[in-house]
C-alpha positions, -999 to 999 in steps of 0.1 A, spaced: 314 -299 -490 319 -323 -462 309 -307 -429 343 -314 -412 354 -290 -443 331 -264 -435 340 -262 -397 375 -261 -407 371 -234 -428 349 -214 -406 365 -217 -374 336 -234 -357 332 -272 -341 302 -285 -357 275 -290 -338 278 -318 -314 246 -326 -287 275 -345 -261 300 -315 -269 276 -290 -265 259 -306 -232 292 -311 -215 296 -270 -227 266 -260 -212 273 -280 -181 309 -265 -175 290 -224 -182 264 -234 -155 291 -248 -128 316 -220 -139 286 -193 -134 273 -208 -108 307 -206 -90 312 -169 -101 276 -155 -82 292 -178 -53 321 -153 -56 302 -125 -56 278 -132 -35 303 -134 -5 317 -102 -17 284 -88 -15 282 -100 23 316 -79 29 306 -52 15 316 -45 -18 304 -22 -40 270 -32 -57 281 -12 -91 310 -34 -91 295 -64 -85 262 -62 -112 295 -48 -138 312 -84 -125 283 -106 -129 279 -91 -168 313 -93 -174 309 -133 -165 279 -137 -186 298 -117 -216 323 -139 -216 302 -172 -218 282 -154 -246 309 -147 -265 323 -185 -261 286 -201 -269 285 -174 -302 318 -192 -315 311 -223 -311 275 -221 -334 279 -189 -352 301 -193 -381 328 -160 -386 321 -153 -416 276 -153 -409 265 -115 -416 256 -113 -377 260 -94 -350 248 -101 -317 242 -70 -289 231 -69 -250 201 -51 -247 181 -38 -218 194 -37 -180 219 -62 -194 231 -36 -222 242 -11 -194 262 -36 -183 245 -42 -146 234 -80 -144 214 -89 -110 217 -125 -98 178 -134 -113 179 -110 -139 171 -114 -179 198 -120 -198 186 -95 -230 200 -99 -263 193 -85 -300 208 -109 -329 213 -83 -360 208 -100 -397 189 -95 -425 164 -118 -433 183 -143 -457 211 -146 -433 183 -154 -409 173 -180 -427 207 -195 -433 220 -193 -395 183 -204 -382 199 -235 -370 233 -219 -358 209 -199 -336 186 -224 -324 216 -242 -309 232 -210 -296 202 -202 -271 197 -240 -265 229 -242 -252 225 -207 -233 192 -218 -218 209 -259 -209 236 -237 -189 209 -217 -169 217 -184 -182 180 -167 -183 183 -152 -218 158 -131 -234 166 -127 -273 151 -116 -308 161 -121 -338 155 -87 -365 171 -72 -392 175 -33 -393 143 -27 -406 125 -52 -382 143 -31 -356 129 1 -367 99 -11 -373 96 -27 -330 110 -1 -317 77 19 -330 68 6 -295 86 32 -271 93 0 -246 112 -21 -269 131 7 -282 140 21 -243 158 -18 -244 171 -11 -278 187 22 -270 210 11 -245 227 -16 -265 263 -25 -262 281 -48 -285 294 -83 -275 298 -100 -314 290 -70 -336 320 -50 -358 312 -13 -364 292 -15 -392 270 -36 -376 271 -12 -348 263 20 -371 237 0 -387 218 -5 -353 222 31 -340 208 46 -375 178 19 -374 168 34 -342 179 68 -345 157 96 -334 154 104 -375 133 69 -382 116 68 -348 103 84 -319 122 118 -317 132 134 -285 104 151 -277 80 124 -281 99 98 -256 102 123 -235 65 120 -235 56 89 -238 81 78 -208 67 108 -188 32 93 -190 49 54 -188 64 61 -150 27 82 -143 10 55 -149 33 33 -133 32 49 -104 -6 50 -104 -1 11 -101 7 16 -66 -11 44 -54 16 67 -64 34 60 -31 65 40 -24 54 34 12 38 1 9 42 -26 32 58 -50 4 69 -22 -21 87 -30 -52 122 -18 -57 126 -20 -89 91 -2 -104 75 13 -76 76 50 -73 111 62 -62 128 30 -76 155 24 -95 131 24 -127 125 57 -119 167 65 -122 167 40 -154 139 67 -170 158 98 -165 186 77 -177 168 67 -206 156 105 -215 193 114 -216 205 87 -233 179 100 -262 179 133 -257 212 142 -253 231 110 -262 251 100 -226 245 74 -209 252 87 -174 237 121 -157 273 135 -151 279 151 -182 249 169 -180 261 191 -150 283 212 -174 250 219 -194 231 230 -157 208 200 -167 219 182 -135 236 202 -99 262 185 -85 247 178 -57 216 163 -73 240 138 -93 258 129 -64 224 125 -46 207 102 -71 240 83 -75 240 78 -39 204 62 -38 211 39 -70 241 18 -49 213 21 -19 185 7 -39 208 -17 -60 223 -27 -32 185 -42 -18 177 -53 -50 209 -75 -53 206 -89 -16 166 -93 -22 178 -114 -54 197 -132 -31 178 -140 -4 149 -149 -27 169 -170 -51 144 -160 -78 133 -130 -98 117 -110 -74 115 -69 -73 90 -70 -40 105 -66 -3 78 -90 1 76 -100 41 88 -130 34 122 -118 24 123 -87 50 141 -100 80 158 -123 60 174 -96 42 179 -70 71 197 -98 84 219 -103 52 226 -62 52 236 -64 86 208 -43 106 203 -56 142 173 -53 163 181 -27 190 156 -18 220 135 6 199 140 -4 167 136 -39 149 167 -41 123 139 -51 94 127 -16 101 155 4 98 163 -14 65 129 -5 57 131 32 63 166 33 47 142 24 18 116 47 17 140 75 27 158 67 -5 127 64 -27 116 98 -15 151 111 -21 146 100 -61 111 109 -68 121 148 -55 151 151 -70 131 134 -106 107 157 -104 131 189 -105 149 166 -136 116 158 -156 107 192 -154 140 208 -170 136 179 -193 102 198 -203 121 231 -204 149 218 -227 124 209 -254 95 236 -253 121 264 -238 121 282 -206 93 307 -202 91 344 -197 79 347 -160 45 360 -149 49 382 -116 24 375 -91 40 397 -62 76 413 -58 87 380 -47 77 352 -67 65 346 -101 53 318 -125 69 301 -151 50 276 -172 28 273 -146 55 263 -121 61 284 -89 93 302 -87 111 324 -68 121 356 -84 154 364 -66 181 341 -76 197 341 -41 162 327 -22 153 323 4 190 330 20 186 304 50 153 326 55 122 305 67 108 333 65 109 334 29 101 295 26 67 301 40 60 328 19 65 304 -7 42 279 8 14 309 13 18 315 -23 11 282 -34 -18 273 -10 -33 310 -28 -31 296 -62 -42 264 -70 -35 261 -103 0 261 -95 16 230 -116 43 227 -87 76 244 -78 98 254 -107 132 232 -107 153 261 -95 135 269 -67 129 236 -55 167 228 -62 173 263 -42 150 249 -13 169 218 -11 199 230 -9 189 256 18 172 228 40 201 222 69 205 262 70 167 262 79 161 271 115 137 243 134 112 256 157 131 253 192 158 283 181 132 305 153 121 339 163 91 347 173 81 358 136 90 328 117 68 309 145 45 331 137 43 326 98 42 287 105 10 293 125 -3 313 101 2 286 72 -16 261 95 -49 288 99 -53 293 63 -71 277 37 -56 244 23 -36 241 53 -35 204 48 -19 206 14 5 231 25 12 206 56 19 176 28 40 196 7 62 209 34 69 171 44 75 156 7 100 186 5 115 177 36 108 214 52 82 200 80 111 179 88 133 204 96 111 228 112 100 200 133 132 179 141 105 148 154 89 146 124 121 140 103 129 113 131 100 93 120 101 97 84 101 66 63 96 51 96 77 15 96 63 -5 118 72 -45 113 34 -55 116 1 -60 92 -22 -33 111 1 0 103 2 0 65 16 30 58 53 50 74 47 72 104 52 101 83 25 90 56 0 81 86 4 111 97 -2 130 64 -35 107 60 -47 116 93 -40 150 84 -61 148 50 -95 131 65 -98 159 92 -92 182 61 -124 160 44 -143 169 78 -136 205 70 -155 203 39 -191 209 55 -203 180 31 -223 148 49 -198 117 44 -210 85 35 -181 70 55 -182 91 84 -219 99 94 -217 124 122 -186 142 115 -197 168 93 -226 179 121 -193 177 149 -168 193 125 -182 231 129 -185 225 172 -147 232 170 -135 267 184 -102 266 168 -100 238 140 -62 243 140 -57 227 174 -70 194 160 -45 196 130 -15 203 157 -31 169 175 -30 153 145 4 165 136 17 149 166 -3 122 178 21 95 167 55 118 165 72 100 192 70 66 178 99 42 182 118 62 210 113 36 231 83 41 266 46 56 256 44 76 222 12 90 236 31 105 265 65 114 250 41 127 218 21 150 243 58 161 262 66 168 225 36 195 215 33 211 245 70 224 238 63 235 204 30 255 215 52 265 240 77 283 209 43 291 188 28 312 220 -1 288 221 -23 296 249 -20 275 281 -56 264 275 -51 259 240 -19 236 251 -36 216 276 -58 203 252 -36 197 224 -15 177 245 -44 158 263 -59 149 225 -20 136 217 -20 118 252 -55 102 249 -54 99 214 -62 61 214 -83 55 241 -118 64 224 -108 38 197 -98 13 231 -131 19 246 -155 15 216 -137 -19 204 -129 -33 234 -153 -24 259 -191 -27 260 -202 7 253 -237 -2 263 -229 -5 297 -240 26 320 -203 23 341 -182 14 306 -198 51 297 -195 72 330 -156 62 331 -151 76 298 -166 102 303 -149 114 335 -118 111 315 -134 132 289 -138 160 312 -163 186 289 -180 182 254 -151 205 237 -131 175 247 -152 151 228 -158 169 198 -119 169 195 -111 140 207 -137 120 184 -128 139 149 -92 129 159 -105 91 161 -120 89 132 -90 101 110 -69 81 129 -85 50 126 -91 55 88 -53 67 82 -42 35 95 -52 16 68 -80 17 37 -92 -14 50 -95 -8 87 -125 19 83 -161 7 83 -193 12 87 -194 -12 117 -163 15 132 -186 46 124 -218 35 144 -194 25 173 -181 55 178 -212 77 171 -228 52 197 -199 61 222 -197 96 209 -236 100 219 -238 81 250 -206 103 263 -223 139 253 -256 127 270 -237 114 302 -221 147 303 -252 169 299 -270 156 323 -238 157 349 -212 131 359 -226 132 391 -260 118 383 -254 86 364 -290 76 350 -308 45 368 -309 15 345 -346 11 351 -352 49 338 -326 35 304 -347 8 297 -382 26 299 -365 51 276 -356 25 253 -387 12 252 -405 42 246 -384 52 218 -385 16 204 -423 18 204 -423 54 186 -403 39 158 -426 8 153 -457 33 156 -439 45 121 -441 7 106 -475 2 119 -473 -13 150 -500 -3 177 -484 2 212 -499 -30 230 -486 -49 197 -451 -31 204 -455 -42 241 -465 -79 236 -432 -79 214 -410 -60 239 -426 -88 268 -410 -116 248 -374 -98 245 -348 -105 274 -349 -74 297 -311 -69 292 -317 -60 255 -331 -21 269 -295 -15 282 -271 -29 255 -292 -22 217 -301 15 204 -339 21 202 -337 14 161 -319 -18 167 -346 -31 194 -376 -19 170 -356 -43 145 -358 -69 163 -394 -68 175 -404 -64 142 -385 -97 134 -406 -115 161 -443 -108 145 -455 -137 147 -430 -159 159 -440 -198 165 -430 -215 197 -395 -236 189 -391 -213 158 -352 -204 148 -358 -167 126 -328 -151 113 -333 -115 103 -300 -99 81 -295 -61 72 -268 -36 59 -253 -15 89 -252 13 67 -274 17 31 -239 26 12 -220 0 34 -212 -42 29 -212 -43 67 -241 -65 80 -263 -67 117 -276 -107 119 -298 -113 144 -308 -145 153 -343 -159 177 -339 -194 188 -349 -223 213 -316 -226 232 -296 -257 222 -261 -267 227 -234 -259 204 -258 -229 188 -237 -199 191 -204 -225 177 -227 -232 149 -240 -193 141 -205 -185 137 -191 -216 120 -216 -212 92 -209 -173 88 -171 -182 80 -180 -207 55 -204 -182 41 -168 -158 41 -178 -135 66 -155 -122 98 -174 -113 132 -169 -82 146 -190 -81 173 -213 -108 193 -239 -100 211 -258 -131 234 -284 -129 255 -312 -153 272 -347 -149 264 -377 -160 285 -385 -194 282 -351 -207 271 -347 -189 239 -316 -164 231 -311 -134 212 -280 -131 193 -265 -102 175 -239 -105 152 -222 -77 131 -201 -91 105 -182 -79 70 -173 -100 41 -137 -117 49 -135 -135 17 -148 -125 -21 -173 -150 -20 -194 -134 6 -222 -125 -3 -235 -91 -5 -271 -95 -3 -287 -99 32 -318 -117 23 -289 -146 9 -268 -149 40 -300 -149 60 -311 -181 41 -278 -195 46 -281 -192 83 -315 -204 84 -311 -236 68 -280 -241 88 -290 -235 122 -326 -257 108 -300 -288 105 -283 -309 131 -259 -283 151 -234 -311 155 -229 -312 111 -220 -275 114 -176 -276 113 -154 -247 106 -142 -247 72 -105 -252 66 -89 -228 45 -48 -217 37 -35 -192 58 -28 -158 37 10 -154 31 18 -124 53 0 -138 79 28 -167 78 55 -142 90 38 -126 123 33 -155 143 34 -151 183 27 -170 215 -14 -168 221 -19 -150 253 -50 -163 277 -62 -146 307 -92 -140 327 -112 -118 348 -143 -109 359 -174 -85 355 -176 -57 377 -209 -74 387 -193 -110 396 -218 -126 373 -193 -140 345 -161 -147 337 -139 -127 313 -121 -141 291 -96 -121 268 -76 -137 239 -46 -121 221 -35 -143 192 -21 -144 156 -55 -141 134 -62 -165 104 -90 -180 90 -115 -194 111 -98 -184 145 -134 -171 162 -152 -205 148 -121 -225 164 -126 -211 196 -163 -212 198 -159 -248 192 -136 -250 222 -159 -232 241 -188 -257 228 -169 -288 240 -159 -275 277 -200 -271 277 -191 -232 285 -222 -200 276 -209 -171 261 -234 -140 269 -209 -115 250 -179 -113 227 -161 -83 213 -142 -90 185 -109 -67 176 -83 -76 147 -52 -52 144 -31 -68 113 -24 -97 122 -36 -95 160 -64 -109 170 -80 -94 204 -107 -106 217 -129 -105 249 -156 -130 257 -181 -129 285 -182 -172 295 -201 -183 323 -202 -224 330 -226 -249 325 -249 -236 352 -246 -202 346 -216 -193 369 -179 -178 369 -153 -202 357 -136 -218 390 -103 -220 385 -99 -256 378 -127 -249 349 -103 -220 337 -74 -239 333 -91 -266 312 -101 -240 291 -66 -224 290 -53 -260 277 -80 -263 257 -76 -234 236 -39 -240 234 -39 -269 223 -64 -259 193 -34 -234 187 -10 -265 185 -32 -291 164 -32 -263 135 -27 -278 100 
């Protein structure tokens, strides 16, 4: 038979590479034109459920013309969309999913009928994901629970009924996985899912589409239905009290709020992309239509409309999942544990059907309960259903009786009060009792420093001082445990912690409006006065023992006696430097270190000393250094150093080193000086903390020109970032630099004894070979760029000049500007080194070429200098 015969007969144009390309080249303008459409609906607001249904319905109907023209009528096939596709929703970069249904001969026979179909599909640009299987081969893939959660939500585009009964018993619950069991297996799929990213969807780039709280997480109850229950929507399940009203409404709500960011992230990214990534986030705020406002950038309150929505879904999932549970092993008889509440299946639940009545009251008797048993799996689904829908009846603080007031206080003195604290808020209770807090929830902060929302912060702050509590010595804090049991009334630093950052983006000093803020809730608690003025000074002050230790020198005698004049009284302190700590460590897991800890214990000591003795009496530097030194020498007795050994050491070390190193870091350094040759460069290297990857360099030297440029261009090629520079002048023209550093890049190496032969043979070389290394600037740095900020100042003393420098941080910024400072022929004698995110701060102590204060004409060469080293970037 002639193949002009056969296409006749069939109904099909044989196959025809010019036909076919001019085909695929119409589908591709015509879809092309189509997501033009839509996308400019999209920008006036249309409905994102009726835009993905458009986009399918487009892709349908190119389908369905590519199937005629290769598939011939009469071919035993069928073809089906499968996946996010199958439910009919089709993002602009999303898989286009499809099953082709044959047996294997007719397989075989269509192989090149297929071949050509997807061809043609993938010339057009349609992003098709396919296989090919016969019922058995169906049942036998969907064995794995992932292909058949694409399988089950298939919908027909080319199949007749039998081909569509065939598929639905090939994957029926009677050949594979039975209700029960994908309820299980997708149970522990999104667990582990979420475990991806740290079970929280408050990342700074999270992912829409899989992160906790995404719209996977609406596809899996979806999916458990679908199987379980055989609809494809959560609706119908009201009538069987699977589902409230409210809690359909409430998820459908978020799905158009999530699909709606995922459609304009698709958008905006023109690729497949499920991350608000930074380099998408304005653009897209922008896109949605959110403007930047005094207090608020526009990218931000997109941002909280996001993780306000993914908190929305994983509490209302939760209650779902867990009647899920209920539907397949049965709903347990409940075990009493008081008149008021009782367990069922381990779940907490409220015994009266009516609680808690608009009762707080009742709410933190709940709360109580739970905090008393621990092995509490969670809240059972009615009660947590019951709770939710009670929340806007709940009283907050300002207009509760003294009672309720009363029972939150209570909640806050007991055991576990940080759990109970971190419950309350993922419930949404804290919220409401505390109007501020809800103000601030999902609330982000457009920058690379504050990780986590204001809410989440807060609840991390909240857990460390819980870790304090413990009693138990922490590798990562080192005094806290010894401060932890000082405090008189532990619950005052929680209330500090609660509202230390409350009054974020209100606009004027969150410190200040923060403090205004607890001193009227103590007020409604009946906190003492005393007990008031210190919560609010902690909330007020909060930052400024982290300010001091990073950006001051703590070693000097008048950097100390201003702090602690503000501290006032060692109750003070104790507070003040536990709230620190879990502040500075709730920011971000990567801001914490053991370089951080030592700062603040040195602060943290140095203030309780200055206060002991009496604010009046500020100790003589002369009586510091002999101190020093006599400590210094008791620590090198330990080692085996005789006293006029210790001496001839201490004779050779610059005088200033007394004042500005600990006694431990001076015997160090002695040590490192045994037997020291005249014109000899020794490098000595150790870890900051035994546990830690933080590292103290120290480095003896004849003075040349361009050393310091070269210490630090060699330790950022070796990987390494500088967070504090300490220079001083020796006798005979030798200096004495300190350098404490922490790996910036993977290849940095670990071992001390490495980097310290590193900088050896270095700083053994010509100083002029030594050149920062050029490396890419990290992605999210790309997107937080600003206008460097240069000033000056002076010493208290008048000896040197300051010199502070705010600009955007990359790679190699300190060795950049210690080269600048190299070629105006400039000494630096200090340096403290500060990165917030993607804010570099840093203060340098200069002096010119003869020792003295910048003049002004030498200050604004330097100014130009430096900016033009900004400028010449690559």
């Amino acid at each position: 038979m002639s193949t002009t015969a056969t296409a006749k007969e069939t109904g099909t144009r044989p196959p025809d590479s010019e036909s076919d390309v001019a085909w695929s080249a119409h589908a591709r303008a015509t879809l092309n034109a189509s997501d033009a459409k839509l996308a400019k609906r999209f920008d006036q607001g249309d409905e994102v459920d009726r835009l993905v249904a458009l986009r399918a319905r487009a892709a349908d109907h190119l389908l369905k013309e590519a199937w005629a023209r290769c598939i011939p009528v009469e071919a035993p096939l069928a073809l089906f969309a499968v996946g996010g596709y199958g439910r009919g929703e089709l993002f602009p970069q999303s898989d286009i999913d499809l099953l082709v249904l044959a047996d294997s001969e007719a397989q075989q026979a269509q192989h090149a009928s297929l071949s050509r179909f997807f061809a043609m599909l993938w010339d057009a640009g349609l992003p098709v994901s396919h296989a090919v299987r016969s019922p058995a081969q169906c049942t036998e893939a969907a064995s794995d629970q992932t292909v058949l959660t694409a399988l089950i939500e298939w919908r027909a585009l080319c199949a007749d009924e039998a081909a569509q009964a065939t598929l639905m018993a090939a994957i029926s619950p009677q050949q594979v996985w039975p209700p029960r069991d994908f309820f299980v297996a997708k149970r522990e799929e999104q667990r582990m899912r979420h475990a991806r990213f740290g079970d929280t969807s408050e990342n700074l780039e999270p992912n829409i589409k899989d992160g906790p709280g995404g719209l996977r997480d609406l596809h899996t109850l979806g999916w458990m239905a679908l199987r379980t229950f055989g609809v494809r929507e959560l609706e119908p399940l009201i009538g069987l009290s699977h589902v409230g009203p409210d809690e359909a409404a409430a998820l459908a709500r978020e799905r158009r709020a999530l699909g709606r960011l995922r459609y304009g992230l698709h958008l905006v990214a023109g690729r497949p992309e499920e991350r608000l990534r930074f380099d998408y986030q304005k653009t897209l705020a922008e896109r949605l239509g959110f403007a930047d406002d005094e207090e608020t950038l526009g990218v931000e309150k997109m941002m909280q409309g996001f993780y306000r929505s993914a908190a929305i879904v994983r509490r209302v999932s939760d209650r779902l999942l867990q009647r899920f549970e209920e539907q397949f092993d049965g709903e347990a008889l409940p075990e009493p544990l008081d008149d008021f509440f009782a367990l069922r299946r381990g779940y907490l639940a409220a015994r009266d059907p009516a609680w808690p009545q608009a009762d707080i009251s009742q709410v933190f008797a709940l709360f109580a309960m739970w905090a008393a048993h621990p092995e509490v799996r969670g809240l059972h689904s009615r009660t947590a259903r019951a709770l939710a829908e009670s929340l806007t009846r709940l009283p907050a603080f300002e207009v509760a009786t003294a009672a309720q007031c009363a029972d939150f206080m209570a909640l806050l003195r007991a055991p576990r009060a940080v759990e109970t604290l971190t419950r309350m808020a993922r419930l949404g209770v804290l919220g409401q009792w505390i109007p501020a807090f809800a103000r601030v929830s999902g609330r982000m902060q457009f920058d690379l420093f504050h990780v986590y929302t204001v809410d989440q912060h807060t609840l991390m702050v909240l857990r460390n001082i819980a870790a304090f509590s413990s009693g138990r010595a922490d590798e990562r804090f080192s005094i806290a445990h010894e401060v932890w049991p000082r405090l008189r009334k532990p619950e005052l630093l929680l209330l500090a912690g609660l509202f230390h950052d409350i009054a974020k983006g209100r606009g004027g000093d969150h410190s200040e409006l923060g403090a205004v803020d607890a001193r009227e809730f103590c007020a409604a608690h009946r906190i003492s006065e005393g007990d008031t003025s210190l919560i609010a000074w902690l909330v007020e002050q909060h930052l400024r023992m982290s300010i001091t230790a990073q950006k001051q020198d703590i070693s000097d005698a008048e950097v100390i006696h201003r702090f602690a004049t503000l501290v006032g009284d060692r109750e003070r302190l104790d507070y003040l430097y536990l709230l620190t700590c879990a502040d500075i460590a709730g920011t971000s897991p990567k801001l914490w270190n053991a370089w951080k800890d030592r700062l603040l214990a040195d602060l943290y000591f140095a203030t309780r000393r200055v206060l002991r003795e009496g604010l009046e009496q500020p100790v003589a530097a002369d009586a510091r250094m002999e101190e020093a030194r006599e400590s210094a020498r008791a620590l090198m007795a330990v080692q085996g150093f005789d006293a006029a050994t210790a001496d001839a050491l201490f004779a050779i070390m610059p005088a200033e080193g007394f004042l500005r190193f600990r006694p431990e870091q001076i015997a160090w350094q002695a040590s490192a000086l045994r037997n020291v040759a005249p014109g000899e460069t020794r490098v000595r290297v150790r870890r900051i903390a035994d546990d830690g990857n933080a590292l103290e360099v120290f480095v003896h030297s004849p003075d040349r020109s361009g050393l310091f440029a070269a210490i630090l261009a060699t330790l950022d090629r070796m990987g390494f970032g500088i967070h504090q520079a300490r220079v001083l002048d020796g006798p005979h023209g030798t200096i004495f630099d300190t350098f404490e550093v922490l790996p910036a890049d993977s290849y940095a190496s670990s071992d001390p004894a490495e980097v310290e032969a590193g900088l050896g043979d270095a700083l053994d070389g010509p100083l002029e070979k030594v050149r920062t290394s050029r490396r890419a600037m990290p992605r999210q740095l790309k997107h937080f760029r600003f206008a460097p900020k240069i000033e000056f100042g002076t010493t208290p003393d008048g000896r040197r000049t300051l010199l502070s420098l705010v600009a955007p941080d990359r790679p190699g910024l300190l060795s950049d500007v210690a080269q600048v400072l190299r070629a105006q022929r400039l000494n630096v004698h200090d340096a403290r080194i500060a990165t917030f995110g993607e804010r570099a701060e840093d203060l340098f102590q200069i002096t010119d070429a003869h020792g003295q204060p910048l003049d002004d004409q030498t200050q604004q060469a330097l100014r130009d200098a430096l900016r033009a080293s900004f400028e010449n970037l690559p």
